[in-house]
C-alpha positions in Angstrom: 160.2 -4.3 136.9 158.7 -7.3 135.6 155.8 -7.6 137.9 154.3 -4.5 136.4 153.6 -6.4 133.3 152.2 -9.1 135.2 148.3 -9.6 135.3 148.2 -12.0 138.4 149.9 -11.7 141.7 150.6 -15.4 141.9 153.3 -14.6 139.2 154.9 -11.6 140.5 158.6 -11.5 142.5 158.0 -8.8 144.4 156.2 -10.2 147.5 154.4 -6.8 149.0 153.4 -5.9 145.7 151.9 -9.0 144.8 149.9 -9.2 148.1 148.3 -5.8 147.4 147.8 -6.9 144.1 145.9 -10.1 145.1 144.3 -7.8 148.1 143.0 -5.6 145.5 141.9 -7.9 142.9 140.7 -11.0 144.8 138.9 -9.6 148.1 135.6 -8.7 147.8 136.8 -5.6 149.6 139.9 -4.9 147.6 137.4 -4.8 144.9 134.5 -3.2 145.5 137.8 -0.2 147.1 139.0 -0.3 142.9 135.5 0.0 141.8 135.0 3.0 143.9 138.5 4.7 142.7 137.4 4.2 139.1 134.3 5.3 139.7 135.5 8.1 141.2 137.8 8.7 138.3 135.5 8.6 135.8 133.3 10.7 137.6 136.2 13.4 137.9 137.1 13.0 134.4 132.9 13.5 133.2 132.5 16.7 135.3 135.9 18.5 133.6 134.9 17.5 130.4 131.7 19.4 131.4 133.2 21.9 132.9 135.4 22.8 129.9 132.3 22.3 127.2 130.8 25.5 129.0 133.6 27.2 128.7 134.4 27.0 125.2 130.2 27.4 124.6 130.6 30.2 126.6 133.3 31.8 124.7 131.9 31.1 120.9 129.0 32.7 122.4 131.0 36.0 123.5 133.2 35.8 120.5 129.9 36.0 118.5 128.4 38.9 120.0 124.5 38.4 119.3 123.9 37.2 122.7 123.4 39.1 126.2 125.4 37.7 128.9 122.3 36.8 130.8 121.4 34.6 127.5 125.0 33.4 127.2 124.8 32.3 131.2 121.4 30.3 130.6 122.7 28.9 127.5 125.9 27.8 128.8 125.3 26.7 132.2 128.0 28.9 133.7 126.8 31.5 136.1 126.8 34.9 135.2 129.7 36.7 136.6 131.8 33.3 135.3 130.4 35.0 132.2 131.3 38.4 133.1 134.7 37.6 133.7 135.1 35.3 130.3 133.9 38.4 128.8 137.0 40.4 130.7 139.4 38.2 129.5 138.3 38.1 125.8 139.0 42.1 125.4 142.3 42.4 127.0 
């Protein structure tokens, strides 16, 4: 369980751990693959946050009843049947 806490694979026990570790962290492959997962990650976690933004926009928006759901659509960013059906679900 130790290795887990360790930051280098030169002081890790576990010997197929610590050579993924070092694979990951000192190959210029290993790397640039961690860069990419992270990237990836990030990326992932950007586009829900998005993704849930327009949602709750879209709902104050329906929830305050001023606006057409064409306007709510454009204002939002969702498309308009993603509005239709927010719309749905508010009123049951």
């Amino acid at each position: 369980m130790s290795d887990f806490f360790c930051t280098e694979a030169k002081d890790m026990c576990y010997k197929e751990l610590s050579d993924r570790v070092r694979q990951y962290k000192e190959t210029e492959k290993g790397v640039d693959t961690m860069c990419d997962i992270w990237d990836e990650v990030r990326n992932e976690g950007i586009n829900e946050g998005i993704a849930n933004n327009q949602l709750v926009t879209a709902q104050k928006l329906l929830a305050n009843g001023k606006l057409s759901y064409e306007e709510i659509a454009e204002c939002s960013g969702l498309s308009l049947d993603k509005v239709r059906e927010l719309a749905g679900n508010q009123s049951a």
